[in-house]
Structures are given as structure tokens and as C-alpha cells.
Backbone bond lengths (Angstrom), bond angles and torsions (degrees), N, CA, C in turn:
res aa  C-N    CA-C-N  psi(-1)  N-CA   C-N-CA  omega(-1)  CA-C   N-CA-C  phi
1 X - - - 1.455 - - 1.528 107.69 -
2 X 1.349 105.68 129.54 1.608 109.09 -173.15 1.560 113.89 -74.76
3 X 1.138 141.94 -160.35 1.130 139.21 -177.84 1.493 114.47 -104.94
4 X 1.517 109.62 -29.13 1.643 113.66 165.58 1.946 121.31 -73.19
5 X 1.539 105.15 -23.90 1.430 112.50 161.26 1.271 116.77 -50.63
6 X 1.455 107.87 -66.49 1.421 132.55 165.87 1.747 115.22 -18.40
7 X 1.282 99.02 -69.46 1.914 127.69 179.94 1.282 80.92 -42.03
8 X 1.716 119.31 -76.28 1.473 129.22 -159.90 1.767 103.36 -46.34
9 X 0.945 122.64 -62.67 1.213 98.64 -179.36 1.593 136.57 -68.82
10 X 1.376 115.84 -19.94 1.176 113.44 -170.28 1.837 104.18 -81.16
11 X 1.294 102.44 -27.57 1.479 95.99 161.96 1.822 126.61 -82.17
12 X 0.950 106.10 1.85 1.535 96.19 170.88 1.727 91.75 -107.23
13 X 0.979 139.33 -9.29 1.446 140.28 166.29 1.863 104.61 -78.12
14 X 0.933 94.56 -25.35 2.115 100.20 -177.53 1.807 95.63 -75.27
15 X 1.487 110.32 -50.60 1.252 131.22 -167.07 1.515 98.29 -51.97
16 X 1.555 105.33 -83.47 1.427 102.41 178.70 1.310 131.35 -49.52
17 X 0.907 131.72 -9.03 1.868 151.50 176.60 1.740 92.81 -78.13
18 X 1.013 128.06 -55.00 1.656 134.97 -157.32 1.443 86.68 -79.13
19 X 1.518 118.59 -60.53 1.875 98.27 -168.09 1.831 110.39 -67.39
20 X 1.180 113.41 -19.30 1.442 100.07 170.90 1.872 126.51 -57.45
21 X 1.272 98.61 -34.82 1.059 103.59 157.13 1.087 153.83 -136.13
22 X 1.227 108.67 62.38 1.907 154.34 -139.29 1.740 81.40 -118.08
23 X 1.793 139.80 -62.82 1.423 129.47 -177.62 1.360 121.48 46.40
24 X 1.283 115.67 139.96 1.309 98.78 155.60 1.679 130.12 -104.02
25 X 1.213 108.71 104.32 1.473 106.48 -152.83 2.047 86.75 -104.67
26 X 1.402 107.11 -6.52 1.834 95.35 164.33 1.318 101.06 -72.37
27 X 0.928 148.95 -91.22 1.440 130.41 -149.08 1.307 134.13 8.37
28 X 1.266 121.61 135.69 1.429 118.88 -171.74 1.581 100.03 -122.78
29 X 1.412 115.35 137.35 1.382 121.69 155.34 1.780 117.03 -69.04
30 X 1.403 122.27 160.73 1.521 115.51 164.03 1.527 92.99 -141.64
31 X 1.210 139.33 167.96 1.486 146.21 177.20 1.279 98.03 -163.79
32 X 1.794 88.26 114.16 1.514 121.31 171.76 1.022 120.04 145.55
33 X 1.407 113.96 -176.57 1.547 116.68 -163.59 1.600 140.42 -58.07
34 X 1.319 154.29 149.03 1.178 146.76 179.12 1.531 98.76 -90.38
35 X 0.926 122.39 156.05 1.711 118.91 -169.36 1.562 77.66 -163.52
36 X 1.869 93.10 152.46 1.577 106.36 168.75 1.495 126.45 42.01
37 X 1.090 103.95 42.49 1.736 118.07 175.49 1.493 123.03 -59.74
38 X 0.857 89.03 135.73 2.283 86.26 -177.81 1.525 93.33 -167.97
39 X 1.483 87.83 134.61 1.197 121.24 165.54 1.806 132.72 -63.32
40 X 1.394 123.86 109.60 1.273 108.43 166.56 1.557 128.67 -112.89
41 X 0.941 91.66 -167.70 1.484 94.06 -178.12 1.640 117.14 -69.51
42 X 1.448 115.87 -11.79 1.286 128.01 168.60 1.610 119.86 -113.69
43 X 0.793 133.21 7.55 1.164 141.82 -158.41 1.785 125.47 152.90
44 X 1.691 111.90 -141.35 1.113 117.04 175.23 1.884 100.93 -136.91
45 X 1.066 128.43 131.51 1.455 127.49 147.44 1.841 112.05 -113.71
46 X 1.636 62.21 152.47 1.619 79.23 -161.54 1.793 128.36 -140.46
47 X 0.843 160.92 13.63 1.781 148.08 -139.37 1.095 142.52 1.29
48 X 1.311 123.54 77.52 1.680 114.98 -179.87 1.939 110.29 -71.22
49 X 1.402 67.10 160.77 1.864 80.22 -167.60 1.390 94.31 -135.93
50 X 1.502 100.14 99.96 1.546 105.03 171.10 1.519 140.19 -95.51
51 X 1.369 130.58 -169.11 0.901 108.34 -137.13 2.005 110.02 -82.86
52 X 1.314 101.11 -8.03 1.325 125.45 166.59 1.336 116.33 -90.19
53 X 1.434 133.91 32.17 1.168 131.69 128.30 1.555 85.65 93.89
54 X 1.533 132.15 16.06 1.528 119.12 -172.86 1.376 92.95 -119.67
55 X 1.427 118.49 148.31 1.617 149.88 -147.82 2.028 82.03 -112.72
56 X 1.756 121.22 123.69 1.346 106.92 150.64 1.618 98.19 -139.95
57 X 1.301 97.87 121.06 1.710 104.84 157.35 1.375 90.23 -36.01
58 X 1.949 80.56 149.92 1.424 103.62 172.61 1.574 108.10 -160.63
59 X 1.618 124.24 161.35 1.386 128.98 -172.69 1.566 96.93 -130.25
60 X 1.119 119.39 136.59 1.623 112.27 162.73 1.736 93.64 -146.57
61 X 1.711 97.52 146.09 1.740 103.25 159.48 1.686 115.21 -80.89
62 X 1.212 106.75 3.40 1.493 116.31 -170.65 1.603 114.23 -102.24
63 X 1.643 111.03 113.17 1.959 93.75 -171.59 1.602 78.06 -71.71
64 X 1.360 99.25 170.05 1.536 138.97 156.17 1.716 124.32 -139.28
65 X 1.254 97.13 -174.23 1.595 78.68 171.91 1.734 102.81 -136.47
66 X 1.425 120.32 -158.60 1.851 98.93 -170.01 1.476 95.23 -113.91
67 X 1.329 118.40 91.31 1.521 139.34 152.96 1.245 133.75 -114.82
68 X 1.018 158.10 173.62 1.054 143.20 -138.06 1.324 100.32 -99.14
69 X 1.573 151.09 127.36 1.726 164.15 -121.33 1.282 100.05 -178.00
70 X 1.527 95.28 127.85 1.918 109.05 157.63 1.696 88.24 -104.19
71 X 1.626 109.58 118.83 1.078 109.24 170.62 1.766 114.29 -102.34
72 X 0.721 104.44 133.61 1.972 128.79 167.83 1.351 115.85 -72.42
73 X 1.406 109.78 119.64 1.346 89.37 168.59 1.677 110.92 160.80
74 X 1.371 147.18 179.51 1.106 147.83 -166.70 1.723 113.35 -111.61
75 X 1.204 123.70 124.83 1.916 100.83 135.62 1.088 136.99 -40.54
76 X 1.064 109.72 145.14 2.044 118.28 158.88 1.516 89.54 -68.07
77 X 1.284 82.92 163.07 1.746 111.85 179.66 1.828 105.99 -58.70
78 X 1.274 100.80 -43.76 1.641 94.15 -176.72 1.336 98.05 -85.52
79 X 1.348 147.48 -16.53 1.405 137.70 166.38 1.922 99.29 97.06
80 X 1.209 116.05 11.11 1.430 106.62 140.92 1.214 158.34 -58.85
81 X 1.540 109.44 -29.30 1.252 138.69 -134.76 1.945 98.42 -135.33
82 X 1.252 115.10 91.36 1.573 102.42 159.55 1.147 132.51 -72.17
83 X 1.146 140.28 108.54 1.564 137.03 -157.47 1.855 102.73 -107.06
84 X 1.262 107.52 102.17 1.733 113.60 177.92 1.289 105.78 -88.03
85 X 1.929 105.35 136.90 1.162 114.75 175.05 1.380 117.17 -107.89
86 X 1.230 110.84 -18.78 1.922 143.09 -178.25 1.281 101.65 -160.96
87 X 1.636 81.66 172.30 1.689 94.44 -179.36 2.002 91.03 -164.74
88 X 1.173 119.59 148.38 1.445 123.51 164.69 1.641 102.30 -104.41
């Protein structure tokens, strides 16, 4: 085994080591209601109304209905946008 084989593997061995624990430990929970639901052509947006009285847009591919939800899920980059991945 040459020494550039060698290279080759120890970096796809570095690689796979980093996505193991790459996780997603951003995720944010929200708990509360779905309000104003509508359907699009990609999904559902919708308004949760949590339990602190604050309004966050939101997108899910998942219908639900407006009962009480721990929603899962990320911001958009500008922090407009709730993006649900689950919900209990």
C-alpha cells in the first residue's frame, strides 16, 4: 500500500468519525397551538402560538390540526421562518 492509499483512507476514516458526531443538537422545541393553517402546494404553513403569548410562522409537510403540539424543528437563517420536522 502506497502512501497516498494510505492518506486516502485515513481521511475518509477522519470523515466518517466527524459525521457521527455532526447530530443535530440545534433543534428547538416550541409547545403550543397551530393557528391559521393552510395548505400549500408544498406542505402546510401555519402559526403557533406559544405558551408565552409569542406568534412564530411556521412550515410543516405534516397536516395537523390546532391542539396542543411540542413542535420540532429549526429556524431559517434569518429567524423568520419555523421549519417543523415532528411534532408530539
Amino acid at each position: 500500500m502506497n502512501r497516498y492509499t494510505l492518506f486516502a483512507l485515513v481521511m475518509i476514516f477522519v470523515v466518517l468519525i466527524l459525521t457521527m458526531f455532526d447530530g443535530d443538537d440545534d433543534s428547538t422545541t416550541i409547545t403550543g397551538y397551530a393557528d391559521d393553517i393552510h395548505q400549500s402546494e408544498n406542505g402546510f404553513t401555519f402559526t403557533i402560538n406559544d405558551s408565552d403569548g409569542n406568534k412564530v410562522k411556521a412550515f410543516s409537510r405534516i397536516e395537523m390540526d390546532n391542539s396542543l403540539h411540542s413542535f420540532k424543528g429549526n429556524y431559517s437563517q434569518d429567524g423568520g421562518m419555523f421549519f417543523v420536522n415532528g411534532f408530539d
